[in-house]
PDB file as gemmi writes it, atoms N, CA and C in Angstrom:
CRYST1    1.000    1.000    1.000  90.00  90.00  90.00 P 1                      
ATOM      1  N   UNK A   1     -43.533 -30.592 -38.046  1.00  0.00           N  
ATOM      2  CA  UNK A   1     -43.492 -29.458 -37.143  1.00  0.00           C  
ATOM      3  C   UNK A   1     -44.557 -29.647 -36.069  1.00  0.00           C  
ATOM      4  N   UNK A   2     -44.053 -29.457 -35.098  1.00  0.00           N  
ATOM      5  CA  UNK A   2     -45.317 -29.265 -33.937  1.00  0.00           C  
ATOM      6  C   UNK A   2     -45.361 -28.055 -33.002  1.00  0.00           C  
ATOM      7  N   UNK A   3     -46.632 -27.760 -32.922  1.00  0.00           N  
ATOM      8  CA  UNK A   3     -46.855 -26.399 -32.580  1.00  0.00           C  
ATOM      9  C   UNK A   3     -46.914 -26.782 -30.684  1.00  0.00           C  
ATOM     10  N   UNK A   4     -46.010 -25.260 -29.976  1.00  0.00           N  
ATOM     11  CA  UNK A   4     -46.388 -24.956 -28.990  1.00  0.00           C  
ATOM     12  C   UNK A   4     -47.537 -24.336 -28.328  1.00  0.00           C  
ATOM     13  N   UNK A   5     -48.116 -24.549 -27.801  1.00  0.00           N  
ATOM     14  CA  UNK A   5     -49.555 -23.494 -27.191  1.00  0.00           C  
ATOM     15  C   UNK A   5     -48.815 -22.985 -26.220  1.00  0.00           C  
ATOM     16  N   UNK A   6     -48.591 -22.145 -25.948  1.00  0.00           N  
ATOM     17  CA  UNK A   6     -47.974 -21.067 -24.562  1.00  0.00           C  
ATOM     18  C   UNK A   6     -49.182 -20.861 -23.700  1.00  0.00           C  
ATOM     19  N   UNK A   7     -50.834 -20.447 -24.648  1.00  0.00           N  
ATOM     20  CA  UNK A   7     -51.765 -20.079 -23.973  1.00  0.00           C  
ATOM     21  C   UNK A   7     -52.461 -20.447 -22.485  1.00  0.00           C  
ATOM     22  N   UNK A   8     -52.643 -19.770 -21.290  1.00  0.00           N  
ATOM     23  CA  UNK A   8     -52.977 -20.417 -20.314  1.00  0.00           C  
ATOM     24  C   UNK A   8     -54.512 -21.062 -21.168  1.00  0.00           C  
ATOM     25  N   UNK A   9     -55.053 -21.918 -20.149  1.00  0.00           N  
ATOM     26  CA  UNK A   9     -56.040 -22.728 -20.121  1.00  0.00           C  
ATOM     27  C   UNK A   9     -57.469 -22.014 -20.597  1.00  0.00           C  
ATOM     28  N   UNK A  10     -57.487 -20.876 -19.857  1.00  0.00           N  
ATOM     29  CA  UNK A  10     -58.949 -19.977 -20.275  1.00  0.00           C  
ATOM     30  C   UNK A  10     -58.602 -19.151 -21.834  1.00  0.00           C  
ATOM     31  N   UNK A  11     -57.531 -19.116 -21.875  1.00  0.00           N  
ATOM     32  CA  UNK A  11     -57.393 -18.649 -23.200  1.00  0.00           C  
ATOM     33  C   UNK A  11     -56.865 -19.552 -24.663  1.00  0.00           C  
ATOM     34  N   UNK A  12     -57.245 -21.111 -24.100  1.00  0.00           N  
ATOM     35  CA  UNK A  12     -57.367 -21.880 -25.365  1.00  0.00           C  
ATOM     36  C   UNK A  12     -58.022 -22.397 -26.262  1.00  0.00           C  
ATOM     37  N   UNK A  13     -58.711 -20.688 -26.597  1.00  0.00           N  
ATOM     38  CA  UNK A  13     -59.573 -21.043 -27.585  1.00  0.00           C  
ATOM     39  C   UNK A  13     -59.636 -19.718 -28.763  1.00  0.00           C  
ATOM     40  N   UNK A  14     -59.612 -20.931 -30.007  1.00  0.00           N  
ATOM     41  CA  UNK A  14     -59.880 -21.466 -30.869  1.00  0.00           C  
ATOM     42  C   UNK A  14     -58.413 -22.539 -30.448  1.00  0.00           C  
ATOM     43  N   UNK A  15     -58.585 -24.036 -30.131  1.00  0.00           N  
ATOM     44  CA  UNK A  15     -57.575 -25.074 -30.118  1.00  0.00           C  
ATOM     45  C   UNK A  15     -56.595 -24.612 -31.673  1.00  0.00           C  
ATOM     46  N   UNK A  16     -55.705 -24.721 -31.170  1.00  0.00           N  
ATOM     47  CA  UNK A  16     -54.592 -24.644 -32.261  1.00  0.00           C  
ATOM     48  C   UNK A  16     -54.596 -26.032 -33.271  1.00  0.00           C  
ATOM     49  N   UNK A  17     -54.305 -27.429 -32.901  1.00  0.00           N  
ATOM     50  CA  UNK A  17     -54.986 -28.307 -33.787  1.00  0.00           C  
ATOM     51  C   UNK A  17     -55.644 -28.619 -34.420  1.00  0.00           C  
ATOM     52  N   UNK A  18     -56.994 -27.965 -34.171  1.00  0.00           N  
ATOM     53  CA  UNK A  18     -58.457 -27.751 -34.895  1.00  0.00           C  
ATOM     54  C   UNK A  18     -57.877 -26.614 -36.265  1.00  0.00           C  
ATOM     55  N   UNK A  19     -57.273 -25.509 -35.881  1.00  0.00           N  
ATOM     56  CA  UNK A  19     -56.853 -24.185 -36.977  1.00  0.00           C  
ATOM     57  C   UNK A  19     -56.127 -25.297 -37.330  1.00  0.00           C  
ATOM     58  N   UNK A  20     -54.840 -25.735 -37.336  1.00  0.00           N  
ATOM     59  CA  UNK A  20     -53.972 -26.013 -38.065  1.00  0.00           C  
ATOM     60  C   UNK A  20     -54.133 -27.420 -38.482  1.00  0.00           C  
ATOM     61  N   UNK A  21     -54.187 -28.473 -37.937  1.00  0.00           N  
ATOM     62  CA  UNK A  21     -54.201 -29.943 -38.109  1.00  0.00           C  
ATOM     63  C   UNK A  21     -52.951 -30.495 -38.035  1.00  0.00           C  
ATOM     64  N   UNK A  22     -51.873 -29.942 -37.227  1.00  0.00           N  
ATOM     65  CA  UNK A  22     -50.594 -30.700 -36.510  1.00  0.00           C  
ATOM     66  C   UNK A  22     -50.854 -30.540 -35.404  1.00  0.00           C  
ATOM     67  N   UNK A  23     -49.578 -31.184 -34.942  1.00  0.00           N  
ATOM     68  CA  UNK A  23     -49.593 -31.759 -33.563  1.00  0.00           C  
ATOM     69  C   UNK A  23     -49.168 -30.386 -32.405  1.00  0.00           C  
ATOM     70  N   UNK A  24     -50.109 -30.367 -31.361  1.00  0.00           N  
ATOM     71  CA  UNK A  24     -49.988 -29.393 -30.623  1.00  0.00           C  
ATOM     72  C   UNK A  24     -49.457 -30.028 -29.327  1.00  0.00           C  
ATOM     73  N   UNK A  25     -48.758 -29.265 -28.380  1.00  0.00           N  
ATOM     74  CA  UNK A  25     -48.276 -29.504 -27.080  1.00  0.00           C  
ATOM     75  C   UNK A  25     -48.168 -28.571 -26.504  1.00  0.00           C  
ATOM     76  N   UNK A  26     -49.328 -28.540 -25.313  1.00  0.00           N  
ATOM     77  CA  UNK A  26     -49.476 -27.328 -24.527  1.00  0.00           C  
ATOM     78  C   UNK A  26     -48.823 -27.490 -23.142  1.00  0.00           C  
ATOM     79  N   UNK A  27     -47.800 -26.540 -23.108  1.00  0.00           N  
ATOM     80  CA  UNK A  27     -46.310 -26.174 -21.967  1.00  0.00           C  
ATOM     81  C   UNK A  27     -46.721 -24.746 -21.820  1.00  0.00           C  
ATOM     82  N   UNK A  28     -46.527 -24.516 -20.356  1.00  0.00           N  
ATOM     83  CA  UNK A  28     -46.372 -23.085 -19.980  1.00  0.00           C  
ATOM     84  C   UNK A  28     -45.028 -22.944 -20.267  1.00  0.00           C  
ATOM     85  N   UNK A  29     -44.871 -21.362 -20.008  1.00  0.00           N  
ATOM     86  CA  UNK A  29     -43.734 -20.410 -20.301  1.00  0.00           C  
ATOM     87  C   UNK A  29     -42.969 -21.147 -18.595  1.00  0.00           C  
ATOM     88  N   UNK A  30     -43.553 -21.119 -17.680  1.00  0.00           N  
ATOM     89  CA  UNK A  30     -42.716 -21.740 -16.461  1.00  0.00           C  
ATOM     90  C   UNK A  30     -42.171 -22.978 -16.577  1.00  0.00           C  
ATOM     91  N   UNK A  31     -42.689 -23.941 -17.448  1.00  0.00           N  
ATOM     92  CA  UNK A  31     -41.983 -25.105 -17.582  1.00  0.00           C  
ATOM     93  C   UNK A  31     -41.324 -25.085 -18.634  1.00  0.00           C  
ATOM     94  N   UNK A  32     -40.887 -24.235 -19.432  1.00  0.00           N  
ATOM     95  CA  UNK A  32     -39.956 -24.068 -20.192  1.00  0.00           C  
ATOM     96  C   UNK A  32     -38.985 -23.436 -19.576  1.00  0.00           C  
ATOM     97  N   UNK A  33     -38.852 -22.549 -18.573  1.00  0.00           N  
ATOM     98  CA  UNK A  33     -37.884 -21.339 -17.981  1.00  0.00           C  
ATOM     99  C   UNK A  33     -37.323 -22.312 -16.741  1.00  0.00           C  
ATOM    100  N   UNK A  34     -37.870 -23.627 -16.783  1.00  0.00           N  
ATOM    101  CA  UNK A  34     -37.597 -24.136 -15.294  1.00  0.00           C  
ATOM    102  C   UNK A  34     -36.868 -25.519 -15.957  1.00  0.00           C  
ATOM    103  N   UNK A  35     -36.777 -26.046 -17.473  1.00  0.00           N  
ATOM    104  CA  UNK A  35     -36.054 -26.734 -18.289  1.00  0.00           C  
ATOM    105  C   UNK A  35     -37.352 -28.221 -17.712  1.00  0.00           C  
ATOM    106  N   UNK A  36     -38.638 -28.085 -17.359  1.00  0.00           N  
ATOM    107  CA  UNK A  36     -39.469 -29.360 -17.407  1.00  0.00           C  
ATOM    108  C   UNK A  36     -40.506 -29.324 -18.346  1.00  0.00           C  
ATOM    109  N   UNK A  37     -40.320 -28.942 -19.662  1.00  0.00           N  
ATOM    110  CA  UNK A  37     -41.105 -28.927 -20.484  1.00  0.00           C  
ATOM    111  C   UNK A  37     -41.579 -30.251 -21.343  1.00  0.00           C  
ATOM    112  N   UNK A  38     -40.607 -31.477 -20.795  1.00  0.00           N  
ATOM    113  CA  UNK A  38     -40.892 -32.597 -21.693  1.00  0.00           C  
ATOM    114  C   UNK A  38     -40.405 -32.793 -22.642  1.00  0.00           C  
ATOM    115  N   UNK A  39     -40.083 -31.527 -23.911  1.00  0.00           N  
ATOM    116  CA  UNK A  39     -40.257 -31.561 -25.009  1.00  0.00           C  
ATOM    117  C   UNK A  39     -38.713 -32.313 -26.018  1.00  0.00           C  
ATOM    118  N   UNK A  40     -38.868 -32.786 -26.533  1.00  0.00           N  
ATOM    119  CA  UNK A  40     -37.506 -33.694 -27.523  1.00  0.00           C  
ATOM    120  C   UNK A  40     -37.193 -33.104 -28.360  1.00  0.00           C  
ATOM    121  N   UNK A  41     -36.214 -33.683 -29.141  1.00  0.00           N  
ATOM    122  CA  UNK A  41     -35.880 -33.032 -30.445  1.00  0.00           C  
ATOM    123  C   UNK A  41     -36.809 -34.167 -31.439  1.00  0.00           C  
ATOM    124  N   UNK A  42     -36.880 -35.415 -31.052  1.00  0.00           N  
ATOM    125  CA  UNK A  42     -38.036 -36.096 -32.002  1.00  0.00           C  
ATOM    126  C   UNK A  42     -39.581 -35.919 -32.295  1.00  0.00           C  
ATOM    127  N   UNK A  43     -39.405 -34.485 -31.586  1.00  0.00           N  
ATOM    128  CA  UNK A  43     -40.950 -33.582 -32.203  1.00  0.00           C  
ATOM    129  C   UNK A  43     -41.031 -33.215 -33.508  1.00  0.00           C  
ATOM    130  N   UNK A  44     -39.690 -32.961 -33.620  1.00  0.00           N  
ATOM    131  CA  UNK A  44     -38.762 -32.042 -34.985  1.00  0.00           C  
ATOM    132  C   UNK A  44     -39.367 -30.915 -34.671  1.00  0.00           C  
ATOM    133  N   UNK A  45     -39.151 -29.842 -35.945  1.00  0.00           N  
ATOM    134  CA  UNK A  45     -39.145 -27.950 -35.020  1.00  0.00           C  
ATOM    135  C   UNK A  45     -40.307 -27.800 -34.791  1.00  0.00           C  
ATOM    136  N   UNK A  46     -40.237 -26.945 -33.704  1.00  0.00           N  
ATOM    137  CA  UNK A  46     -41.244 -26.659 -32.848  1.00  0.00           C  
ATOM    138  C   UNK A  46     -41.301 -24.954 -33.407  1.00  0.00           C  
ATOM    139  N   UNK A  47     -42.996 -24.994 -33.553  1.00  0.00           N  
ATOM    140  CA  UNK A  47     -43.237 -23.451 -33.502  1.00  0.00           C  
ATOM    141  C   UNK A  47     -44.038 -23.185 -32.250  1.00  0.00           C  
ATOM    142  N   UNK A  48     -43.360 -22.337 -31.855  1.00  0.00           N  
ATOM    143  CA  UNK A  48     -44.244 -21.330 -30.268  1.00  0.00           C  
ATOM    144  C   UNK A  48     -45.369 -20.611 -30.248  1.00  0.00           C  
ATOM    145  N   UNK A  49     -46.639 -20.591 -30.354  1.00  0.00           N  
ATOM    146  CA  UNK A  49     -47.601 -19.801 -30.267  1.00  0.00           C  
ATOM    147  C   UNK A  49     -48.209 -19.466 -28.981  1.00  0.00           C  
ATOM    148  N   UNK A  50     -48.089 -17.811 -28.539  1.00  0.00           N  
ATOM    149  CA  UNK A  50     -48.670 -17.584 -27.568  1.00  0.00           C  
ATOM    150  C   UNK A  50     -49.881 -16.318 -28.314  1.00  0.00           C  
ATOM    151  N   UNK A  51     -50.776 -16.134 -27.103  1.00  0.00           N  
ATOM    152  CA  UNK A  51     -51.739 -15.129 -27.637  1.00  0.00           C  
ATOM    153  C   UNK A  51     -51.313 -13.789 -28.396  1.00  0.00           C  
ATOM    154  N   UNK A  52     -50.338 -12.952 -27.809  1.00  0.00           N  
ATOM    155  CA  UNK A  52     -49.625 -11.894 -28.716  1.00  0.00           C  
ATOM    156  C   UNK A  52     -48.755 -12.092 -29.450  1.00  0.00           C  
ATOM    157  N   UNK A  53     -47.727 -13.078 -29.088  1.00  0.00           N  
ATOM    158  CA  UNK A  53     -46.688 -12.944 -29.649  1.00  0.00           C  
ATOM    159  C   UNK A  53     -45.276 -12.958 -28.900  1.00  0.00           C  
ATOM    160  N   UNK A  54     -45.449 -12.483 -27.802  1.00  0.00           N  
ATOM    161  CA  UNK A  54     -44.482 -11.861 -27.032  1.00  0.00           C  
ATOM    162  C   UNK A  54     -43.354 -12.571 -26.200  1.00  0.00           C  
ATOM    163  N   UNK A  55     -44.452 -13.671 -25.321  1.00  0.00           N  
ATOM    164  CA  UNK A  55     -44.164 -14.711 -24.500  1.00  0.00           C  
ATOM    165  C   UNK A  55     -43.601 -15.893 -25.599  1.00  0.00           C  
ATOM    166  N   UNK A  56     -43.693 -16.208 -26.684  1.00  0.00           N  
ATOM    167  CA  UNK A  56     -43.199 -16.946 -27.396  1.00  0.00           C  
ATOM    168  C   UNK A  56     -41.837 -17.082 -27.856  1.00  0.00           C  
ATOM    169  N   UNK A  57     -41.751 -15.511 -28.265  1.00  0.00           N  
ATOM    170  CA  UNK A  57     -40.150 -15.151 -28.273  1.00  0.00           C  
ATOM    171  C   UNK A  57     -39.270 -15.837 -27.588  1.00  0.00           C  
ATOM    172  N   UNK A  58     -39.455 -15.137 -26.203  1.00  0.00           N  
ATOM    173  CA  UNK A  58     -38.961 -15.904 -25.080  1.00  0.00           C  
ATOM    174  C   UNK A  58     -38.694 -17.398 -24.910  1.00  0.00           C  
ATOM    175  N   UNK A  59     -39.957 -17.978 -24.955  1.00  0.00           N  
ATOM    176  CA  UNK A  59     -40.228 -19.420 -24.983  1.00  0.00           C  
ATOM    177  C   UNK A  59     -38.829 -19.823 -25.793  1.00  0.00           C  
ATOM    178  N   UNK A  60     -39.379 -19.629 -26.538  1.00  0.00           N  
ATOM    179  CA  UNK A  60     -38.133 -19.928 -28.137  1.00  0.00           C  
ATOM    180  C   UNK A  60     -36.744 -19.964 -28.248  1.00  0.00           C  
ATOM    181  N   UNK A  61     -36.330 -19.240 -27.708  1.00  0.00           N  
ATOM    182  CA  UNK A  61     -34.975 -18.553 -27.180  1.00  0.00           C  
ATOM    183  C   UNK A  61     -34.427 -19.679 -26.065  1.00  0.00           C  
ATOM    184  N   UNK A  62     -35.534 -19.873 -24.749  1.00  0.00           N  
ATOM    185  CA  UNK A  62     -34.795 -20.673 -24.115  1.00  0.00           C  
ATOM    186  C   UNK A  62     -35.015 -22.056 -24.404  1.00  0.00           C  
ATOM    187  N   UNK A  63     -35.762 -22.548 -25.511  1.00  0.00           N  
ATOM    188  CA  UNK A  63     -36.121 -23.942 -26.068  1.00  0.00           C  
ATOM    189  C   UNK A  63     -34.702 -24.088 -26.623  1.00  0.00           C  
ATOM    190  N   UNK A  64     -34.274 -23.108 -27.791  1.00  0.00           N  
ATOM    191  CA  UNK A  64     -33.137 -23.497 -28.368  1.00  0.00           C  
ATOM    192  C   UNK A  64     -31.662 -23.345 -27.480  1.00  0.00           C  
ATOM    193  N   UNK A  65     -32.124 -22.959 -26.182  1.00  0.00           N  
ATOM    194  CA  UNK A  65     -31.012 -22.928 -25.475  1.00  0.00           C  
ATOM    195  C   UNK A  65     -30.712 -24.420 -25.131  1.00  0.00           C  
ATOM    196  N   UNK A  66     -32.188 -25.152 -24.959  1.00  0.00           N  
ATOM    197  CA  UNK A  66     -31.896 -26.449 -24.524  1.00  0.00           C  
ATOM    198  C   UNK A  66     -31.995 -27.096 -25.567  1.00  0.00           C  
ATOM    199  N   UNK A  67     -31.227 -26.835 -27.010  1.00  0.00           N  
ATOM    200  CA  UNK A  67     -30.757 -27.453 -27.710  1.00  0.00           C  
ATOM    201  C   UNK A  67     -32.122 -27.898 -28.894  1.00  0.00           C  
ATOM    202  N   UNK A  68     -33.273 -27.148 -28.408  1.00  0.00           N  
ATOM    203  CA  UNK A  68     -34.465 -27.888 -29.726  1.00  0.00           C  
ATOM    204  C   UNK A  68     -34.356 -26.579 -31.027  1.00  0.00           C  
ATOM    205  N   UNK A  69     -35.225 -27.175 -32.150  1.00  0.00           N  
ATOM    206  CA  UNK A  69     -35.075 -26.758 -33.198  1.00  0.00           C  
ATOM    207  C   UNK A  69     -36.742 -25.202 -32.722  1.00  0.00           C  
ATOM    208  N   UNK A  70     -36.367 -24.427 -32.494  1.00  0.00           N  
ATOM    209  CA  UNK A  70     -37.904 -23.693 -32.172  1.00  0.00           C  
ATOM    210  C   UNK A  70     -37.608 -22.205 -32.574  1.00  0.00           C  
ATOM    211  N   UNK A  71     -38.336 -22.057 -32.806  1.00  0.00           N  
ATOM    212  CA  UNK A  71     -38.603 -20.197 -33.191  1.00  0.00           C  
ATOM    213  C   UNK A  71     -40.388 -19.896 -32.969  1.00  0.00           C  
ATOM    214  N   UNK A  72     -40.548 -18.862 -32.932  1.00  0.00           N  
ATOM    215  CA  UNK A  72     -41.826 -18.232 -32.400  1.00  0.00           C  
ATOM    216  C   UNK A  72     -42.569 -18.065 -33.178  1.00  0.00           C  
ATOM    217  N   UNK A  73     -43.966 -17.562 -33.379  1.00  0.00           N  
ATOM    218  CA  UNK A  73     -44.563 -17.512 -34.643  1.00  0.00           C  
ATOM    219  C   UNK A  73     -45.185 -16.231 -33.853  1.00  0.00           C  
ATOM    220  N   UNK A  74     -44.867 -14.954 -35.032  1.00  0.00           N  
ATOM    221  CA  UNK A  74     -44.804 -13.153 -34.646  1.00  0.00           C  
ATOM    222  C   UNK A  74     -46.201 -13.207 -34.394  1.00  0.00           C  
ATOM    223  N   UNK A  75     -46.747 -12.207 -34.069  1.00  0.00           N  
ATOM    224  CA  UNK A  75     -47.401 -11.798 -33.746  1.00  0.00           C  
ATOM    225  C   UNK A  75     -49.170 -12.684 -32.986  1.00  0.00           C  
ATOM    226  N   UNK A  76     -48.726 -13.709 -32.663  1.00  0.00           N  
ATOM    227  CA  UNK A  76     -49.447 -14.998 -31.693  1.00  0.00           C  
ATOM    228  C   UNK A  76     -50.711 -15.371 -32.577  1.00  0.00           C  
ATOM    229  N   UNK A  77     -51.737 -15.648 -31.829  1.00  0.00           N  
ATOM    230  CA  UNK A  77     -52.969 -16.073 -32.344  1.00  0.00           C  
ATOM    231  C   UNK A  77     -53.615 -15.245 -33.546  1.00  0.00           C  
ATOM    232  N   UNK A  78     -53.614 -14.294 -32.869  1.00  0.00           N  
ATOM    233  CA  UNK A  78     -54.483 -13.144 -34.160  1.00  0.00           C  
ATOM    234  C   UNK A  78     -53.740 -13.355 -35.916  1.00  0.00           C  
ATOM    235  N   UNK A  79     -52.584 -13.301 -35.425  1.00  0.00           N  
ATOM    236  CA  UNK A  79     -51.552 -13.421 -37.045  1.00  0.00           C  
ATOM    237  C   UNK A  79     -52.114 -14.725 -37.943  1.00  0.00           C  
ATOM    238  N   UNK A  80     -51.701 -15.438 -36.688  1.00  0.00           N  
ATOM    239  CA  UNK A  80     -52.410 -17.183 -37.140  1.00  0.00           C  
ATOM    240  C   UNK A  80     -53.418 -17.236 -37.752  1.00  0.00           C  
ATOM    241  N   UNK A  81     -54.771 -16.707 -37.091  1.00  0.00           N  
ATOM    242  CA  UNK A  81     -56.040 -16.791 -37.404  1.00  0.00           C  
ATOM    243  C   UNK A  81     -55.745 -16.343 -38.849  1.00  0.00           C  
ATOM    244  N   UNK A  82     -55.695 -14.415 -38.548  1.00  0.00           N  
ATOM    245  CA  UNK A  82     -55.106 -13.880 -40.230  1.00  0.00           C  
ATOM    246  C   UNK A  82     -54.701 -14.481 -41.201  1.00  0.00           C  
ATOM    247  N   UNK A  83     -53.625 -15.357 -41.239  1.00  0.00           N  
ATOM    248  CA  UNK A  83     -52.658 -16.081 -41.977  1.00  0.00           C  
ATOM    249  C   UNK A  83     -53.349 -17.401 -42.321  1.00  0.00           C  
ATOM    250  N   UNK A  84     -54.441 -17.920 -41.806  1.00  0.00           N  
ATOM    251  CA  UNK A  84     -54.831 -18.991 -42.050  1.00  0.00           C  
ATOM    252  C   UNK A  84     -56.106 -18.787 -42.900  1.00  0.00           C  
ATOM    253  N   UNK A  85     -57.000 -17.288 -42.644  1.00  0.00           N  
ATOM    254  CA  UNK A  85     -58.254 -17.501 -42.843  1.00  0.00           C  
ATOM    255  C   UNK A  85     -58.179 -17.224 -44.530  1.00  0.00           C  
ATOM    256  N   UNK A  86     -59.612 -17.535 -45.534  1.00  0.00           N  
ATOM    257  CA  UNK A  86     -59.533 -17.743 -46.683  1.00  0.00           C  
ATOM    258  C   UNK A  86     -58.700 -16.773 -47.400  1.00  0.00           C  
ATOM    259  N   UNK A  87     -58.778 -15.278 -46.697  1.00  0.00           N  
ATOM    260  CA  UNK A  87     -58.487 -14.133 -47.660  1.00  0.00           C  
ATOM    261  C   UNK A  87     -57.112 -13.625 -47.393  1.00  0.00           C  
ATOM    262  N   UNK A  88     -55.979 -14.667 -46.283  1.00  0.00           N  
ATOM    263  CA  UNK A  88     -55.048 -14.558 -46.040  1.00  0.00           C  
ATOM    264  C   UNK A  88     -54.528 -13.448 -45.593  1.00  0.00           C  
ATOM    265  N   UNK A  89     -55.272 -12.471 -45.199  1.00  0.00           N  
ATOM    266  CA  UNK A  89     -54.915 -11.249 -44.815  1.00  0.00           C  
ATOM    267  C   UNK A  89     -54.028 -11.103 -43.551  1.00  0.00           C  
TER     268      UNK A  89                                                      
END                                                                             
């Protein structure tokens, strides 16, 4: 699986690679909506992380329009952090 960063530039932080330890690829929401995102299907599925949540959806929707394996991950960074940290909350 490799993770999307949606996040603009000032807001990439905590690096998503560092939290998780897969492979990250940071694409705006415009180069996904404009079909120059780069991205293959030999990424294998792609999860979308943006800061809320919101913009990912989206992302996601038109990734699998162009045929990749992607869905969003709810509620963006904060969930992540949550979901990752010791007490899993």
């Amino acid at each position: 699986m490799t993770l999307i960063d949606l996040r603009p530039e000032a807001l990439r932080s905590p690096p998503l690679a560092d939290l998780t330890g897969r492979p990250v690829r940071v694409v705006s929401l415009d180069e996904i909506e404009n079909g120059a995102h780069g991205l293959t299907r030999d990424l294998g599925p792609l999860l979308v992380v943006c800061e809320r949540g919101v913009r990912s959806s989206l992302a996601a929707r038109y990734l699998n329009a162009d045929g990749l394996d992607a869905r969003a991950y709810p509620g963006g960074v904060p969930a992540l952090l949550a979901a990752l940290s010791p007490s899993g909350s």
